[in-house]
C-alpha positions as CSV (number, residue, x, y, z in Angstrom):
1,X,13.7,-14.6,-31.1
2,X,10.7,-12.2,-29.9
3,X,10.3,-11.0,-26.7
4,X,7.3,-13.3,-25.5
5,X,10.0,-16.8,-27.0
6,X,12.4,-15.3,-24.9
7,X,10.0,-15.1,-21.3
8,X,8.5,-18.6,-22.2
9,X,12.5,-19.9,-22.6
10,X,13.2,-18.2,-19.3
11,X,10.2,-19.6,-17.3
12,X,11.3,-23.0,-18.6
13,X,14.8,-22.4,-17.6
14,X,13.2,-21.8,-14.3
15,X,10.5,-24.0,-14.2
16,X,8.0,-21.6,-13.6
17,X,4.4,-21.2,-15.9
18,X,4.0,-17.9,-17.1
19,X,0.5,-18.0,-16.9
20,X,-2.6,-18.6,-14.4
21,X,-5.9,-18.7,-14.0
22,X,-7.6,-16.6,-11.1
23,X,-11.0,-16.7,-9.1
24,X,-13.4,-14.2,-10.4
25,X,-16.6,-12.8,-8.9
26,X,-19.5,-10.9,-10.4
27,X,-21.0,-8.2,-8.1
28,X,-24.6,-7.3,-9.3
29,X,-26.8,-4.2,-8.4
30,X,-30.0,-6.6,-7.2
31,X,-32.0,-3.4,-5.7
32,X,-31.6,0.5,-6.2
33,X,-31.4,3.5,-9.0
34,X,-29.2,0.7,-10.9
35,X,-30.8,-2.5,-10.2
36,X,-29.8,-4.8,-13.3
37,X,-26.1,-3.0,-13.7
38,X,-23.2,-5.4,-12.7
39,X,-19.5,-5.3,-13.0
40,X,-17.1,-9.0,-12.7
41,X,-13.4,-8.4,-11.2
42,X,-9.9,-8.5,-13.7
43,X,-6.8,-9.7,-13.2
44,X,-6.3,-6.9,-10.4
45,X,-8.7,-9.4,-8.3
46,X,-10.3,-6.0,-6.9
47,X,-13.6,-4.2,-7.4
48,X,-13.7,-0.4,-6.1
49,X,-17.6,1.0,-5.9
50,X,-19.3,4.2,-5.3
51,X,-20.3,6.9,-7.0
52,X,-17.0,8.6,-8.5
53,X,-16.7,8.1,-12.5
54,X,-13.8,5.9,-11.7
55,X,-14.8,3.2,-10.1
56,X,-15.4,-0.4,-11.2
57,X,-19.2,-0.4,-10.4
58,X,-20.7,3.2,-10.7
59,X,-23.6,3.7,-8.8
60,X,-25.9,6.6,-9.3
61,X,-27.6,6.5,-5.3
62,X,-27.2,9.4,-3.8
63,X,-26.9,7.9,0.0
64,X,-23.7,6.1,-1.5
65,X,-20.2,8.1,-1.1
66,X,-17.4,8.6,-3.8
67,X,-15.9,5.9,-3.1
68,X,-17.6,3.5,-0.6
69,X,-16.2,-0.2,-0.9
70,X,-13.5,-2.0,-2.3
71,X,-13.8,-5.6,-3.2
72,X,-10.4,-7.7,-3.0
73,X,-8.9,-11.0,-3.5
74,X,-7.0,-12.1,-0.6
75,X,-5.5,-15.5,0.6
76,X,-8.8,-15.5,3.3
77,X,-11.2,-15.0,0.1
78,X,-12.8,-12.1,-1.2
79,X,-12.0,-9.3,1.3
80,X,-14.9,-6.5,1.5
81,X,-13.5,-3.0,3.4
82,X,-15.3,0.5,3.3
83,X,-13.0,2.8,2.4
84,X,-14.3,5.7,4.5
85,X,-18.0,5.8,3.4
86,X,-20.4,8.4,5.7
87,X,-23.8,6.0,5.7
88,X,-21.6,2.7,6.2
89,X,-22.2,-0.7,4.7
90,X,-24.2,-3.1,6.4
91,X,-24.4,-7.5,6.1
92,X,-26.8,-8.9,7.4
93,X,-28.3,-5.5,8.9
94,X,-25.1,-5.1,10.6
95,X,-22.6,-2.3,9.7
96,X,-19.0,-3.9,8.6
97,X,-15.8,-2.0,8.1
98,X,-13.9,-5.5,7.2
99,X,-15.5,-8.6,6.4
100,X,-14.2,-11.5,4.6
101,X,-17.6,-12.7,1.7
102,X,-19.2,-15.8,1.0
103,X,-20.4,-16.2,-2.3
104,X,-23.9,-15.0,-2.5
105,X,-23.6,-12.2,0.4
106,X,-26.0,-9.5,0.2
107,X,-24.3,-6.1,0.7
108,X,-26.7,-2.9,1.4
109,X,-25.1,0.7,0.5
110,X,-27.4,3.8,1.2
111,X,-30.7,2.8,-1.2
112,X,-28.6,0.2,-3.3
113,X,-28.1,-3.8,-2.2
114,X,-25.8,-5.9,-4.2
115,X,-24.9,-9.4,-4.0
116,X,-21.5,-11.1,-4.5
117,X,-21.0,-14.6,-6.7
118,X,-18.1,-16.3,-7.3
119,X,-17.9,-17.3,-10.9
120,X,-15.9,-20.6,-10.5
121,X,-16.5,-21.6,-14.0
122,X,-15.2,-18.0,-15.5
123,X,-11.9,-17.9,-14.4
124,X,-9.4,-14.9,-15.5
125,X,-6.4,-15.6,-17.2
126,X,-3.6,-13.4,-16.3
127,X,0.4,-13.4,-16.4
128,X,3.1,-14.4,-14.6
129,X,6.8,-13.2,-15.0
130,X,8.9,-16.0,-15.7
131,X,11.4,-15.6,-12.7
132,X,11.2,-14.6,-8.9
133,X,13.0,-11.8,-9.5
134,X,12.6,-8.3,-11.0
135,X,15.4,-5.9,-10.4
136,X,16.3,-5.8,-6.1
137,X,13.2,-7.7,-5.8
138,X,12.6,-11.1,-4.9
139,X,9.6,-13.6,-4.5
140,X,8.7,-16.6,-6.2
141,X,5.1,-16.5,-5.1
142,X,1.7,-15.8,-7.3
143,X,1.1,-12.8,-5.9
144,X,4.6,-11.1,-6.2
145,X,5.3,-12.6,-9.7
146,X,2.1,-10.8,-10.7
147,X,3.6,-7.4,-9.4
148,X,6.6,-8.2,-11.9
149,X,4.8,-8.8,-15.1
150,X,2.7,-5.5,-14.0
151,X,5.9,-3.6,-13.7
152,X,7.2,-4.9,-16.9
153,X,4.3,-4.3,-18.9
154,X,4.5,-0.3,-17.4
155,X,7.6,0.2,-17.2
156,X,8.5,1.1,-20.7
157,X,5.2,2.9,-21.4
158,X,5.1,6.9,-20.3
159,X,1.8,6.6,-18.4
160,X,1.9,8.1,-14.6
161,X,2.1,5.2,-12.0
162,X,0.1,5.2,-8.2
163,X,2.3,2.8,-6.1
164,X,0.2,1.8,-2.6
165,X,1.0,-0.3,0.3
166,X,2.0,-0.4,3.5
167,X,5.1,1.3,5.3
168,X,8.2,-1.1,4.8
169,X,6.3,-3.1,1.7
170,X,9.4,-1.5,-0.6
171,X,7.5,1.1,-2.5
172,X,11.0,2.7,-3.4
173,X,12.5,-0.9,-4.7
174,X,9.2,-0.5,-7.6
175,X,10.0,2.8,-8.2
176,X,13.4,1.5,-8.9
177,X,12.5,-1.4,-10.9
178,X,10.1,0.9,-12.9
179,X,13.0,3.1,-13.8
180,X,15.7,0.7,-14.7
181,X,13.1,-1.0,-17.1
182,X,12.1,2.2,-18.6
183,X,13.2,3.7,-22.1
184,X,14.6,6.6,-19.1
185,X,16.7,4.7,-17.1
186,X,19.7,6.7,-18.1
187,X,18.5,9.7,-17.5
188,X,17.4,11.2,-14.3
189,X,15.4,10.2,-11.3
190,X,14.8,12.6,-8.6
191,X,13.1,11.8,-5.8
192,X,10.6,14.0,-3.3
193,X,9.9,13.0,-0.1
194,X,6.5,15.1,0.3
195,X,6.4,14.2,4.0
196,X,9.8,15.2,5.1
197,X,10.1,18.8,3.6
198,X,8.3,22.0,5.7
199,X,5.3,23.1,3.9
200,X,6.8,26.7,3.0
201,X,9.3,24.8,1.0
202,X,7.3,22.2,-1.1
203,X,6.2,24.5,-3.9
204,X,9.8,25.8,-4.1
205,X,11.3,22.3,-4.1
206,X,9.0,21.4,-6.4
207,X,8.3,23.7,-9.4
208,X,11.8,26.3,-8.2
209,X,12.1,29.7,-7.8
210,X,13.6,32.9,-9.4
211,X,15.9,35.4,-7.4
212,X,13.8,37.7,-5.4
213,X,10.3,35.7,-5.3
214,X,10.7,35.5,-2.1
215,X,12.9,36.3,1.0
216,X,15.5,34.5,1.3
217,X,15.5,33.6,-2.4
218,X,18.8,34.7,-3.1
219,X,19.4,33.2,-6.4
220,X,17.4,31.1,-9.0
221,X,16.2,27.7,-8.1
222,X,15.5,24.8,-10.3
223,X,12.4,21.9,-8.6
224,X,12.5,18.6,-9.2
225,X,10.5,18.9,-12.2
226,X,13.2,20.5,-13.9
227,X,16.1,18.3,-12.5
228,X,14.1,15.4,-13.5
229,X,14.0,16.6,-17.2
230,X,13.9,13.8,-20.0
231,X,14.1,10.9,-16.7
232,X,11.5,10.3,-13.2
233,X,10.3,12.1,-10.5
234,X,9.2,10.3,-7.6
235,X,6.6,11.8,-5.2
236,X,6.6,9.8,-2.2
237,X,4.0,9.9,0.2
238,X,2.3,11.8,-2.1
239,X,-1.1,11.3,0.2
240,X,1.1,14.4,2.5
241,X,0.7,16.6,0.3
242,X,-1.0,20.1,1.4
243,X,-4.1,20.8,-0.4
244,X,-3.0,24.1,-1.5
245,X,-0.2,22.8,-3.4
246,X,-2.5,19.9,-5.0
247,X,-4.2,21.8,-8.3
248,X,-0.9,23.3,-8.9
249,X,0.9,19.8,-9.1
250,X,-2.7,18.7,-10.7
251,X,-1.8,21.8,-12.9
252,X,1.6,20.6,-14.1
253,X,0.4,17.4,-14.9
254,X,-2.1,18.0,-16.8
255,X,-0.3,20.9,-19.1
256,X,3.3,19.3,-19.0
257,X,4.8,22.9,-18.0
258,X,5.5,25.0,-14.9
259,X,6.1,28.0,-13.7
260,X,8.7,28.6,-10.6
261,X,7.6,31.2,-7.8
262,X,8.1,34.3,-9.3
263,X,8.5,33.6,-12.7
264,X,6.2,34.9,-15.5
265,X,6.5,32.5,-17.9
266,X,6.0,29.1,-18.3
267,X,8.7,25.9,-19.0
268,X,7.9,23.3,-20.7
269,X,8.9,19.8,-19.0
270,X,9.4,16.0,-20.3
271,X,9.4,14.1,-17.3
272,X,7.6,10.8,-16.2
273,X,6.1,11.2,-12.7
274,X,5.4,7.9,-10.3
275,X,4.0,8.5,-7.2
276,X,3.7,6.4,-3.7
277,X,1.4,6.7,-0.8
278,X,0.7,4.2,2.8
279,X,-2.6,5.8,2.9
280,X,-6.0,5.0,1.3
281,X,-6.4,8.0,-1.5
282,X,-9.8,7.1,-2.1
283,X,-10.7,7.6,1.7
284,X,-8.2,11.0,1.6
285,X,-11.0,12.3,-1.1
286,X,-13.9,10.8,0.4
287,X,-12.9,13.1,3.7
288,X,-11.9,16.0,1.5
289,X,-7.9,15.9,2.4
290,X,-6.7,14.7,-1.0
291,X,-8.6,16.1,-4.6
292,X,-10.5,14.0,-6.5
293,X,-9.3,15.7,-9.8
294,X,-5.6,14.8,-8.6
295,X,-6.1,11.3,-7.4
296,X,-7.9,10.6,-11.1
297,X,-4.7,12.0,-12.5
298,X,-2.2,10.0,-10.8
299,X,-4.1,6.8,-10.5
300,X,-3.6,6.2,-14.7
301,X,-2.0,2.9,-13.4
302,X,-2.4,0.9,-10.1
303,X,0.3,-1.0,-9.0
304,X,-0.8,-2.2,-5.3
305,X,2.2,-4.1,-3.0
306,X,1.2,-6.8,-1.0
307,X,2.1,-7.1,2.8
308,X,4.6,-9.6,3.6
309,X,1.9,-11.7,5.8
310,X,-0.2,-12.8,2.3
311,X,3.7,-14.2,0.8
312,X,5.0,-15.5,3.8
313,X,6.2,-18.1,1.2
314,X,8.8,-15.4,0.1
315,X,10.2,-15.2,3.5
316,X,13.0,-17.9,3.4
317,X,13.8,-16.3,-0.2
318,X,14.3,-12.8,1.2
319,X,16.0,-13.8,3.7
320,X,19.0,-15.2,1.6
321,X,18.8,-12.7,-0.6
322,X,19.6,-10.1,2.2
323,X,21.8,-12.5,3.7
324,X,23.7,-12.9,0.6
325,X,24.1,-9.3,-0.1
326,X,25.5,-8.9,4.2
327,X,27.3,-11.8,3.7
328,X,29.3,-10.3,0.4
329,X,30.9,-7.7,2.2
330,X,31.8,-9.2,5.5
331,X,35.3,-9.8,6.3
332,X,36.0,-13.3,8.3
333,X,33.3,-15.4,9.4
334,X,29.6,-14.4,10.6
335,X,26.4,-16.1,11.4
336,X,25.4,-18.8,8.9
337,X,22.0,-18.5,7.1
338,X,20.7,-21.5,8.8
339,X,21.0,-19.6,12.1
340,X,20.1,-16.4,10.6
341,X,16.8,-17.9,9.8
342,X,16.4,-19.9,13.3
343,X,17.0,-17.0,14.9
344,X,14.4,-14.5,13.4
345,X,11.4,-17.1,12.0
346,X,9.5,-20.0,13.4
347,X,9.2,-23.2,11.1
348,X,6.0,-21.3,9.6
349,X,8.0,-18.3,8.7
350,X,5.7,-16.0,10.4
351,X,6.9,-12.6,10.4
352,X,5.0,-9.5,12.0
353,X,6.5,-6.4,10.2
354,X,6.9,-6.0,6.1
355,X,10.2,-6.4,4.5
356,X,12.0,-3.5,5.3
357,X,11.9,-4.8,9.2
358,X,12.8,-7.8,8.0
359,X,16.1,-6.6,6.9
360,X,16.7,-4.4,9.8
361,X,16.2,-8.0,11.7
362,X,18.8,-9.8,9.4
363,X,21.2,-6.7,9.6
364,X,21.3,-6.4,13.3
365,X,21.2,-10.7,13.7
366,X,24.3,-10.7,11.4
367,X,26.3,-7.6,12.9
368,X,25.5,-8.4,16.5
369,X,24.3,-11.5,17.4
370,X,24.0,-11.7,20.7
371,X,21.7,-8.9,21.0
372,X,18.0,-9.3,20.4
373,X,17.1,-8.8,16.2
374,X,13.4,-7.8,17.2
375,X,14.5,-4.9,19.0
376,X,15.6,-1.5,17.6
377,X,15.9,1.4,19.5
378,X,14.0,0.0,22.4
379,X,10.7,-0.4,20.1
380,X,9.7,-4.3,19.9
381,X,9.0,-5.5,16.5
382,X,7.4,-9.1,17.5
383,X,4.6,-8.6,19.4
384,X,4.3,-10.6,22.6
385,X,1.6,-13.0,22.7
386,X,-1.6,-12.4,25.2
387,X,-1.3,-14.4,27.8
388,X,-4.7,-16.8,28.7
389,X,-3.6,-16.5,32.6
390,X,-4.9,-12.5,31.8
391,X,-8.0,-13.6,30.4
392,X,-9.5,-16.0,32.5
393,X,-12.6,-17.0,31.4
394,X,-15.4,-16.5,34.2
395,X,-18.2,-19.7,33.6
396,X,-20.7,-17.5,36.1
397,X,-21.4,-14.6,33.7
398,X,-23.7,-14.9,30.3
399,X,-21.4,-15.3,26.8
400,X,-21.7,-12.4,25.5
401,X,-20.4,-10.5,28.8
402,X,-17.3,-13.0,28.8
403,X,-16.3,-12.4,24.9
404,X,-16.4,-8.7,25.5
405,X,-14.4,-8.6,28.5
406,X,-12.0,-10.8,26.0
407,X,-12.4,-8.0,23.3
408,X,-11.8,-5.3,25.6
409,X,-8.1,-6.7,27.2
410,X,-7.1,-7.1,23.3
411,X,-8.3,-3.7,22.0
412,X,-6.1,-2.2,24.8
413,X,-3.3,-4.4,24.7
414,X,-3.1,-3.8,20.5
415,X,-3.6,-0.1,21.5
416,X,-0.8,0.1,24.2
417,X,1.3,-2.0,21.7
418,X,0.9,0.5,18.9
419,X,1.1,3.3,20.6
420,X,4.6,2.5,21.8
421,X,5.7,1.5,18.6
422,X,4.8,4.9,17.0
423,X,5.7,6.8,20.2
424,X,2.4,7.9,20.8
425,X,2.0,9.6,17.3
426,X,-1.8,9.5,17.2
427,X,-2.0,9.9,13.4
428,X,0.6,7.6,12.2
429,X,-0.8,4.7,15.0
430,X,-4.7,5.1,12.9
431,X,-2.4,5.0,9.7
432,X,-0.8,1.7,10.7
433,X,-3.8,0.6,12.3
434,X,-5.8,1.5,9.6
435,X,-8.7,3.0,11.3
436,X,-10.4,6.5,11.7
437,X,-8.2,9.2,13.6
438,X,-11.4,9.7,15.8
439,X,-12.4,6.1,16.4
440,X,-9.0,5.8,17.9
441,X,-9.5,9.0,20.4
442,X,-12.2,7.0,21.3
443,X,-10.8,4.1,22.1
444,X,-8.5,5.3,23.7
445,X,-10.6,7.7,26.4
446,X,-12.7,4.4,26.1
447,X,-9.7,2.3,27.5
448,X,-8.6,5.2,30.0
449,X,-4.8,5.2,28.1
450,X,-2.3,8.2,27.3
451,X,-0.9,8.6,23.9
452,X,2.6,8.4,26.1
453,X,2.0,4.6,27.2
């Protein structure tokens, strides 16, 4: 039996099609240097457009950045978000960061206006994996089963894999997957936090050192690169990376050799590199923190995570699947599942973190259940609703003057919120918030707050 007999017996074993159909859209260039030019979306659902060689549309417009827009498939619809752009991008002669499109929107970059239709009749055909599982992951949902044919379809080639998403989407469980589905998965993987080590020891850490290169250097020193020989080396956050250090990694990936801090010669290496980032690389090069050359090299395949809020259908899923794995090594009785699941979700499993909060939840619900899951460490994981009683709505004052003072209390209740939860960390509360590090000080000299409240 082939291999593709053996997925379609396994999807009927599971009752689960292997295949679907998928909305495309057609964006066309309808004024500008490349009126006429259009480009329809895959089976990645996305679009990315500007001027860089490797985008989906490439527009020759000189008032349009690198990268300027990306064009996504969401549950809300086709999702529009500029990705850092320095003219903007305007609808409707007003400048959007994130809008959700109607078919037949009219979007105006720099010189250059394109329009967005939804090509119902042309749909793209693309596959499913035939269970809701793939290695420690779980999820029985469109969107996740794609992610599992993607990482099949990889996994046993040698190409260099960009892994994105959010913080907790479980960047390191595809890494894994990706590995234990390779043609290496007896051989090593090494893994490199690039956010956790000083910058004086990245280079070392990752390309070694010979006695003497520096001081300190007491004997020779083999990187990653070399540990990782014949098997994977995963860069995480690789978006942390100093921008000294990025043409010598761009270096080694481009030549296949290295050479360690003090060394003269060069060493050949046979290693398959995967990298992870939480951060927007196209906005990284757009704002000249992260190389354009490097991001090209890197990005050779896409595999993009979804946040747990667009497959809140996989909730009820993950949480047996954790609770099963608690559950295994408990001695005596715990918490049922039933209560496990009462406990942390509401009956439309709503859940405001990704899934590695939502194991911290079930770990601390099933280990001590008396004390609150949504807590840990003081730091609430649930937000607390807004309360109408603080937002009274004031009939003597014009509209518009009452929906701002209603914008206002939420921009500094969110901003309060977040800047609890990341301890007042300015950079990692834009990160999370996905907004520029300087709109943020604004908002929040706007809003009179301190990074400490």
């Amino acid at each position: 039996m082939d291999a593709r007999s053996e997925l379609r017996t396994e999807a009927q074993l599971h009752g689960l099609s292997t295949t679907i159909d998928l909305p495309k859209v057609r964006v066309s260039v309808i004024e500008g240097p490349d009126v006429g030019q259009h480009h329809d979306s895959d089976d990645e659902m996305l679009v990315r457009i500007g001027t860089r060689e490797n985008n989906g549309l490439v527009l020759h417009d000189k008032s349009v950045s690198g990268y300027h827009i990306e064009i996504a498939r969401t549950q809300a619809g086709w999702r529009l978000r500029d990705v850092g752009s320095t003219n903007g991008t305007f609808v409707g002669g007003m400048r959007v960061f994130d809008l959700v499109l109607r078919s037949g929107t009219v979007v105006a970059l720099g010189r250059t206006k394109l329009r967005l239709d939804a090509l119902n009749d042309e749909p793209v055909r693309a596959a499913l994996h035939p269970a809701g599982r793939f290695g420690d992951m779980v999820g029985q949902t469109v969107v996740m089963r794609r992610l599992f044919s993607r990482i099949a379809q990889v996994a046993r080639t040698s190409a260099t894999v960009l892994i994105t998403g959010e913080t907790g989407t479980g960047k390191e469980a595809v890494t894994e997957a990706l590995v234990q589905a390779s043609l290496r998965a007896s051989e090593p993987l090494v893994v490199v936090d690039c956010s956790a080590l000083p910058q004086n020891l990245i280079e070392s850490e990752l390309f070694g050192h010979v006695k003497g290169a520096f001081t300190g250097a007491l004997s020779d020193y083999r990187g990653a690169f070399e540990r990782a020989s014949g098997g994977t080396i995963f860069l995480d956050e690789i978006g942390e990376l100093p921008l000294d250090l990025q043409p010598k990694l761009l270096r080694v990936l481009e030549r296949r050799e290295l050479r360690r801090i003090g060394a003269e010669r060069t060493r050949p290496i046979d290693v398959r590199v995967i990298a992870a980032t939480n951060r927007v690389l196209s906005t990284e090069v757009n704002e000249r923190r992260f190389r354009q050359d490097l991001y090209y090299r890197l990005s050779v395949v896409n595999i993009h995570i979804p946040p747990l809020r667009e497959r809140r259908e996989d909730i009820p899923l993950l949480i047996e699947h954790f609770y099963e794995r608690l559950a295994a090594t408990q001695r005596g009785p715990g918490p049922t599942l039933a209560e496990i699941t009462t406990r942390l979700c509401d009956s439309d499993y709503t859940w405001p973190g990704n899934v590695r909060e939502l194991r911290n939840a079930i770990e601390r619900a099933f280990h001590i259940p008396d004390e609150d899951p949504f807590c840990a460490g003081g730091l609430p994981l649930r937000s607390a609703p807004i309360e109408d009683s603080a937002l009274d709505i004031d009939l003597s004052v014009p509209f518009k003057v009452a929906k701002q003072k209603r914008v206002d209390a939420f921009e500094k209740q969110y901003l309060q919120a977040m800047l609890r939860a990341t301890r007042g960390n300015i950079s990692e509360a834009a990160r999370r918030a996905q907004i520029d590090r300087m709109h943020l000080y604004k908002l929040i000299t706007q809003h009179h707050l301190h990074p400490a409240d």
